[in-house]
C-alpha positions in Angstrom: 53.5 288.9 31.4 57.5 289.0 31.1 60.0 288.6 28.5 60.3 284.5 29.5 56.5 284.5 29.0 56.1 286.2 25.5 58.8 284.3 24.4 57.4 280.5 25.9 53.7 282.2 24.6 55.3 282.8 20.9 56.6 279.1 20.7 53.1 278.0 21.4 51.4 280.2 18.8 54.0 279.0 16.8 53.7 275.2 17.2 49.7 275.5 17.3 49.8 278.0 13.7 50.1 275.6 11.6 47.4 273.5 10.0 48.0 270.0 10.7 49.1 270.8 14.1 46.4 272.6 15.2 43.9 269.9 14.0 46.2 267.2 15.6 45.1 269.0 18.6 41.6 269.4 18.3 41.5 265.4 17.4 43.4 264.9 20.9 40.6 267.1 22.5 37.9 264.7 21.7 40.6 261.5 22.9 39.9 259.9 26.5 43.0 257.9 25.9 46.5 258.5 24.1 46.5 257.9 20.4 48.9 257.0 18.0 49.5 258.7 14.9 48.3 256.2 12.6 45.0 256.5 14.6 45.8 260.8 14.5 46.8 261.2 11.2 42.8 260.7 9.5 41.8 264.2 10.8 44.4 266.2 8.8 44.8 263.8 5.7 48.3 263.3 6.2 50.3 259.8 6.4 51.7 258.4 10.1 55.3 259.6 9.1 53.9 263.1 8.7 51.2 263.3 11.4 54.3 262.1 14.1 56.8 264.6 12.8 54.2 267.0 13.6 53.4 265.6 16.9 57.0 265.3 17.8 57.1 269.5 17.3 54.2 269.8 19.6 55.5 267.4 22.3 58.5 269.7 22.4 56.4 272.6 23.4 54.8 270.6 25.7 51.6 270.6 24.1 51.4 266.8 23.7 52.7 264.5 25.8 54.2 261.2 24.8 53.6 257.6 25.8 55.5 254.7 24.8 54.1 251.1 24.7 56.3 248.8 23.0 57.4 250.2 19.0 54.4 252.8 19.3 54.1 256.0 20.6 50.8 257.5 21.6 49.7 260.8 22.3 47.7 262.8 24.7 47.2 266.5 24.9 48.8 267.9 27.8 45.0 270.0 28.9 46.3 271.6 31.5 49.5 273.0 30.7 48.3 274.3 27.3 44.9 275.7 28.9 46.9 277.9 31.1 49.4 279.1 28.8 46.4 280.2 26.5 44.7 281.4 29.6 47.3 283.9 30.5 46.9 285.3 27.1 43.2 285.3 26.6 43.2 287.9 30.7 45.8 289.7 28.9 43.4 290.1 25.7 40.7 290.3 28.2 42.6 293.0 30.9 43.4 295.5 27.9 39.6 295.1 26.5 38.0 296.2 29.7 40.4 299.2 30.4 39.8 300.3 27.2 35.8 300.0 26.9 34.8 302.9 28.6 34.2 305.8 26.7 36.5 308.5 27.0 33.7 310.9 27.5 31.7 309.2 30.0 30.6 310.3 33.3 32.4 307.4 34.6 35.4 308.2 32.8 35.8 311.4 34.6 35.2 310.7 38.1 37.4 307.5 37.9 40.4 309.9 36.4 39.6 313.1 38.7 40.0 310.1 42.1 43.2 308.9 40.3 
């Protein structure tokens, strides 16, 4: 992962670290259509004004996606971009959790370093 990636990957974290957003986004989950924020705002127990501004930070890290029809907005999850970005992190987690389960004493640990 580069420099560009971490950076993109810590926005993410960011945006998705906070309460309210993150169960904004688990609501959207569970949407087959876009919402509004009015319709949004029950699983957090915040007001429209509040669930939106908290929206409007997660649509600009492209974790939301934003439809407007007439006065409204309504909002979808953007599944695939946000399922790849945690993706790359969770092979990351994954890559450095296999290299590292072997036991440093095992027979397998020998003859893999003694071919290296």
């Amino acid at each position: 992962m580069d420099l560009d990636e971490r950076h993109e990957l810590a926005r993410l974290l960011k945006a998705l670290g906070e309460y309210n957003r993150l169960s904004l986004v688990y609501e959207l989950c569970g949407c087959a259509e876009p919402e509004n924020a009015m319709c949004l705002c029950e699983c957090c127990s915040v007001d429209a004004s509040v669930a939106s501004r908290h929206l409007k930070a997660l649509a600009q890290e492209d974790i939301v996606q934003i439809e407007s029809r007439g006065r409204e907005r309504h909002y979808s999850l953007n599944r695939k971009e946000v399922a790849q970005r945690l993706r790359m992190l969770a092979d990351e987690i994954d890559g450095q959790k296999t290299a590292r389960s072997e036991p440093q004493d095992s027979p397998d640990a020998y003859s893999k370093s003694a071919r290296s």
